[in-house]
GUTI-84872 format. One record per residue (C-alpha): residue number from 1; residue in one letter; x, y, z. Coordinates in steps of 0.02 Angstrom, whole numbers, padded with zeros to 5 digits. Example, Ala and Ser with C-alpha at 12.3 -4.5 7.8 and 13.67 -1.06 7.14 Angstrom:
BEGIN
+-----+---------+--------+--------+--------+
: num : residuo :      u :      v :      w :
+-----+---------+--------+--------+--------+
:   1 :       a :  00615 : -00225 :  00390 :
:   2 :       s :  00684 : -00053 :  00357 :
+-----+---------+--------+--------+--------+
***
This chain:
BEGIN
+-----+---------+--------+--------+--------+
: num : residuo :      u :      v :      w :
+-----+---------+--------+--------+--------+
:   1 :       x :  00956 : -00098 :  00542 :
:   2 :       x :  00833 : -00225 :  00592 :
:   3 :       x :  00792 : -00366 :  00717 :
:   4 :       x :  00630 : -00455 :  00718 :
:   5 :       x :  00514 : -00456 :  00860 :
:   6 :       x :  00453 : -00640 :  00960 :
:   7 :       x :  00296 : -00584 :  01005 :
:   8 :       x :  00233 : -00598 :  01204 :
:   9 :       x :  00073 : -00551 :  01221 :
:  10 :       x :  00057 : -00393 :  01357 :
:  11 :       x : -00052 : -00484 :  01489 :
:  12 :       x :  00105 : -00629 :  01482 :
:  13 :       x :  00251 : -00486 :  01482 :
:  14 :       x :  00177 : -00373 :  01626 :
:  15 :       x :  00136 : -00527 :  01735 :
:  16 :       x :  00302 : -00564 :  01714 :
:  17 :       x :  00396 : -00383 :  01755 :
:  18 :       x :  00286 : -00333 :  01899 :
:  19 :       x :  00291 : -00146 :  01835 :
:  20 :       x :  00139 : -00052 :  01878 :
:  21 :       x :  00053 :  00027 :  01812 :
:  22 :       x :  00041 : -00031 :  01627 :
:  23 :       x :  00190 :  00051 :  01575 :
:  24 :       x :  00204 :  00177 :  01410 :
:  25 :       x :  00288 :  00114 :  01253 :
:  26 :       x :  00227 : -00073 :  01300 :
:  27 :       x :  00286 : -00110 :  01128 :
:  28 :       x :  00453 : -00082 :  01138 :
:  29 :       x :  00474 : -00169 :  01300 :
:  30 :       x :  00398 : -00331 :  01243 :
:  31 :       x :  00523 : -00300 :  01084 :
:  32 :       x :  00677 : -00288 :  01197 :
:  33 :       x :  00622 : -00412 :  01324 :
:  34 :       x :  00617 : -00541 :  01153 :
:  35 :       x :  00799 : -00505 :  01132 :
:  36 :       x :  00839 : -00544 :  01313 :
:  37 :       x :  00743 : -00526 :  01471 :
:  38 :       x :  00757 : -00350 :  01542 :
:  39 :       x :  00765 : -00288 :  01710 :
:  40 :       x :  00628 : -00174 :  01792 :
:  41 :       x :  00745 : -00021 :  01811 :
:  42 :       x :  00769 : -00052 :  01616 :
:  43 :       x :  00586 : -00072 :  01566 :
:  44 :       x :  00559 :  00064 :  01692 :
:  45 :       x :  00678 :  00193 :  01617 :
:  46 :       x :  00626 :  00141 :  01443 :
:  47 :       x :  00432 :  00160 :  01468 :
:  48 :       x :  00484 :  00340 :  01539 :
:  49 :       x :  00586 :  00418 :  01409 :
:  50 :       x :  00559 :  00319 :  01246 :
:  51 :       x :  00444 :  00427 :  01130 :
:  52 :       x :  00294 :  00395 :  01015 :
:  53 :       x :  00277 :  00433 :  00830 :
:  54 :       x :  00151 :  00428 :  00687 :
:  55 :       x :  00206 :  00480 :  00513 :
:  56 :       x :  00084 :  00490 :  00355 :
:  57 :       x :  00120 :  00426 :  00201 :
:  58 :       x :  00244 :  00491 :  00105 :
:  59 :       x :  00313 :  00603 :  00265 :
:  60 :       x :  00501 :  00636 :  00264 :
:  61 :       x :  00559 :  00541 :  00436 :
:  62 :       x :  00734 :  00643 :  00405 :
:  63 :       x :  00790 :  00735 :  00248 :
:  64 :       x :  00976 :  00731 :  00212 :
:  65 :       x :  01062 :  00873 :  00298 :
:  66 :       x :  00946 :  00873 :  00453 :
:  67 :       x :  01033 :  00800 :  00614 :
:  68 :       x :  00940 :  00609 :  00682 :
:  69 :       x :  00960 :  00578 :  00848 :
:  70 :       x :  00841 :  00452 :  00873 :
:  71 :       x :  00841 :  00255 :  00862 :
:  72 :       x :  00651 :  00187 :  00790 :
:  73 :       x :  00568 :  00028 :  00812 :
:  74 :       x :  00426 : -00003 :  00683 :
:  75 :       x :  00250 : -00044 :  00773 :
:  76 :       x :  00148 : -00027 :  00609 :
:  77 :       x :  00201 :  00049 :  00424 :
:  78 :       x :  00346 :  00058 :  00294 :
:  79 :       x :  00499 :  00138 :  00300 :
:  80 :       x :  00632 :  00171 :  00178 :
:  81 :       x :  00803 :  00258 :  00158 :
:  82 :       x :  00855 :  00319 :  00003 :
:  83 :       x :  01008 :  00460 : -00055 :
:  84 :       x :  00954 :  00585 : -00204 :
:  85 :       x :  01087 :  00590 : -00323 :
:  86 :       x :  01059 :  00716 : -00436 :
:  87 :       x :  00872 :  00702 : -00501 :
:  88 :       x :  00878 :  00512 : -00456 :
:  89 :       x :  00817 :  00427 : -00310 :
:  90 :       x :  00913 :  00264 : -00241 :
:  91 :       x :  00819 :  00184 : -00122 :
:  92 :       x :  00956 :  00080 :  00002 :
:  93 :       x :  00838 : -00002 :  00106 :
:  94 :       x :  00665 : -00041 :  00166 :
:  95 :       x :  00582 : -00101 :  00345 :
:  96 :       x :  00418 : -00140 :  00424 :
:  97 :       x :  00335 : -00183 :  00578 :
:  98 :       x :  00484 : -00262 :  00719 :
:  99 :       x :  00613 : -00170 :  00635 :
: 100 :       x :  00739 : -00059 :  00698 :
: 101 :       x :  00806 :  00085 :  00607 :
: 102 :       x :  00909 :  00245 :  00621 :
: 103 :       x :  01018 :  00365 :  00508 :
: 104 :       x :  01184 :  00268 :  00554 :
: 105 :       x :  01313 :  00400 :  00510 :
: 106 :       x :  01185 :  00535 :  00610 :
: 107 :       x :  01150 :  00426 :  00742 :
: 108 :       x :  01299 :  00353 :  00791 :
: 109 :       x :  01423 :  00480 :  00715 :
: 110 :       x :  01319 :  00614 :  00783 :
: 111 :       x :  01332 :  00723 :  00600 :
: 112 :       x :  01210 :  00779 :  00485 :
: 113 :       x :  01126 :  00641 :  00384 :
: 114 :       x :  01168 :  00584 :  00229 :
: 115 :       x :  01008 :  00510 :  00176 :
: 116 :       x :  00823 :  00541 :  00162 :
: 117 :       x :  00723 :  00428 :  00270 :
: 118 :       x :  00521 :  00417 :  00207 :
: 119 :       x :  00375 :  00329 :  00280 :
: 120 :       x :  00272 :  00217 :  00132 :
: 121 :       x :  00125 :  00193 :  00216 :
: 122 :       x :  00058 :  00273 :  00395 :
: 123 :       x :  00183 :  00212 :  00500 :
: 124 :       x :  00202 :  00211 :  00688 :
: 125 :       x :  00352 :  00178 :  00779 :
: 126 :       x :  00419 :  00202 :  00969 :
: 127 :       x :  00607 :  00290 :  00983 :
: 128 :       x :  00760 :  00310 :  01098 :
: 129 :       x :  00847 :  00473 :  01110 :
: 130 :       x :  01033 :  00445 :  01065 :
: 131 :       x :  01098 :  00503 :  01252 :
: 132 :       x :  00950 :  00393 :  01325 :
: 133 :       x :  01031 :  00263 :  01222 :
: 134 :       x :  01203 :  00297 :  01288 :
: 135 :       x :  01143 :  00314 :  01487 :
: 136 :       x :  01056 :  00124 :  01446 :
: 137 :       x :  01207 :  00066 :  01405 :
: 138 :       x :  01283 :  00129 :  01549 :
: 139 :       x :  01192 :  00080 :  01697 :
: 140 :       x :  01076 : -00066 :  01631 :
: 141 :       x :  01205 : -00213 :  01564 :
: 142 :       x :  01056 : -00303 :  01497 :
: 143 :       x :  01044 : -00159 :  01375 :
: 144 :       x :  01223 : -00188 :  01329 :
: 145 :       x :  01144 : -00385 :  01278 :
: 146 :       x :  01021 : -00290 :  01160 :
: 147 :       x :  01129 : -00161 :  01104 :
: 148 :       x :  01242 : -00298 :  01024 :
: 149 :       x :  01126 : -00410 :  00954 :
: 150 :       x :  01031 : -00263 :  00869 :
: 151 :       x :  01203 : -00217 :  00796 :
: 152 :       x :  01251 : -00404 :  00745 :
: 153 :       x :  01080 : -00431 :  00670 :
: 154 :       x :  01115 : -00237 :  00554 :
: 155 :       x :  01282 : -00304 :  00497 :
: 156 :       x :  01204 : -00449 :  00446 :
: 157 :       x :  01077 : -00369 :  00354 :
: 158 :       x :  01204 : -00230 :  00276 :
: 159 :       x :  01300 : -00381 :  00210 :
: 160 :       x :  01163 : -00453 :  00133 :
: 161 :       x :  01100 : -00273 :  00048 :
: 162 :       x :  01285 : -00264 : -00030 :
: 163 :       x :  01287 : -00451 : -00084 :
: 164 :       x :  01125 : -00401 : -00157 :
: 165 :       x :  01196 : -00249 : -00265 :
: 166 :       x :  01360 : -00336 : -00321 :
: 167 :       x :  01257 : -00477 : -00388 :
: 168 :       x :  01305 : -00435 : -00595 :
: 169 :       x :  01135 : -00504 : -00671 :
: 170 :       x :  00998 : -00422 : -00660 :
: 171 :       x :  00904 : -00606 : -00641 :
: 172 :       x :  00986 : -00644 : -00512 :
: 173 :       x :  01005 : -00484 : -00394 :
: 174 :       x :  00824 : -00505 : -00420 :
: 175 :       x :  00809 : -00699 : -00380 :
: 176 :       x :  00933 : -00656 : -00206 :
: 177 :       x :  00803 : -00522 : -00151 :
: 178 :       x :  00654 : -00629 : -00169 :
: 179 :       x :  00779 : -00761 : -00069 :
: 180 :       x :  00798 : -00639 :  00056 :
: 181 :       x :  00704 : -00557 :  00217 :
: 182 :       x :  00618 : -00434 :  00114 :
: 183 :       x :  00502 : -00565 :  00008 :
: 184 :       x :  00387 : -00567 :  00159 :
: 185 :       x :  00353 : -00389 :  00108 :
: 186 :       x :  00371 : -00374 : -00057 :
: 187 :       x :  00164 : -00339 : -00094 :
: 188 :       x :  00195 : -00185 : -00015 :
: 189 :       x :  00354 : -00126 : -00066 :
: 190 :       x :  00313 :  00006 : -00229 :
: 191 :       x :  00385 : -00062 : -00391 :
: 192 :       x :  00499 :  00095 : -00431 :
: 193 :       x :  00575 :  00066 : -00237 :
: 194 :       x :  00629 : -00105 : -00265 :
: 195 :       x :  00689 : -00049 : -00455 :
: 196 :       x :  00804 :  00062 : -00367 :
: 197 :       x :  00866 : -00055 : -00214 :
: 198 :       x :  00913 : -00162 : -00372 :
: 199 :       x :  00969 : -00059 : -00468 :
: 200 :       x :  00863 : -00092 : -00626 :
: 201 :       x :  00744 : -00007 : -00739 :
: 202 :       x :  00558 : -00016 : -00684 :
: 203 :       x :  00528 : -00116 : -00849 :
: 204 :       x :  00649 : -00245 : -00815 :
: 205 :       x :  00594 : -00270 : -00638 :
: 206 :       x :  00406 : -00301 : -00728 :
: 207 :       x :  00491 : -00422 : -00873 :
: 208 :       x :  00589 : -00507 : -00718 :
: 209 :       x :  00448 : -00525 : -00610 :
: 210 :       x :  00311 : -00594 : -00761 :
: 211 :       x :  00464 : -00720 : -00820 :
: 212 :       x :  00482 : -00777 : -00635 :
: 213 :       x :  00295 : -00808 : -00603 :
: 214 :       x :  00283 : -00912 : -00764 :
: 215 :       x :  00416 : -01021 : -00688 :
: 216 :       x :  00340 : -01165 : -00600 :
: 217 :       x :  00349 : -01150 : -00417 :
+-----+---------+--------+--------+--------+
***
């Protein structure tokens, strides 16, 4: 799931809500007032019961099995989900900074998850407890406004991941994800990660990726 952020600077946002003091979890209020402009009993309940995280590298957000009952919003790092079939590793999706993400079926079907969710680099990220989520939702309409969009803008990019995967080349599943909203990370994205989102050997990624940078631009 992911949304992308239109940055306010704090000085701008908190002249603007009249909360005082500087609220906690700043971040995620300036993220949700980009979607639409939030209330101060919103930003209020928000900066009081959204939580803080900091994961190292390679740290296991949630392992497959474990219950998720928290919504994330990327402030700095890389995150991916993957399922282990097997001994193999398929990585299903990757997101950075002023991105949203969550275990769907153990978020919103409240049931153990099915995949393994791993931070790629330090990552930090500000969350919403599931029944904060739900209690937003029903005394704050504007979070009913976010709540939707952040839900359009997922089943956009969930359409666009299968589109991705049912491409039949090789060449050009891996043209459409260079066309699509993860180029702007791709640097950071590990080679074998992307091989699996794709679907493709590690060596045919490298071919793919040589071939297509001999191409003129």
């Amino acid at each position: 799931m992911s949304i992308h952020l239109q940055w306010q600077s704090p000085a701008s946002f908190l002249s603007s809500t009249m909360v005082s003091p500087t609220p906690k979890n700043l971040y995620s209020l300036i993220f949700f007032n980009s979607i639409t402009p939030i209330s101060k009993d919103l930003k209020e309940y928000l900066s009081a019961n959204m939580k803080s995280h900091s994961f190292k590298k390679g740290e296991f957000i949630c392992q497959a099995g474990e219950p998720f009952s928290h919504l994330h919003l990327i402030k700095k790092g890389l995150v991916r989900g993957f399922y282990q079939h097997g001994p193999k590793e398929i990585t299903q999706w990757v997101d950075w900074e002023n991105h949203v993400f969550t275990s769907v079926g153990g978020f919103f079907m409240r049931t153990p998850c099915k995949e393994n969710i791993q931070a790629i680099e330090a990552t930090q990220t500000e969350s919403l407890h599931f029944d904060d989520l739900q209690y937003c939702l029903k005394h704050f309409p504007d979070m009913s406004t976010i709540y939707r969009a952040l839900f359009e803008f997922y089943l956009v990019s969930a359409e666009e991941r299968v589109y991705i995967s049912r491409i039949p080349s090789a060449k050009d599943r891996y043209e459409a994800f260079l066309a699509s909203g993860y180029a702007e990370s791709i640097s950071r994205i590990p080679n074998k990660y992307i091989a699996e989102f794709l679907g493709i050997r590690p060596e045919t990624l490298s071919r793919l990726a040589q071939d297509y940078q001999a191409i003129p631009q």
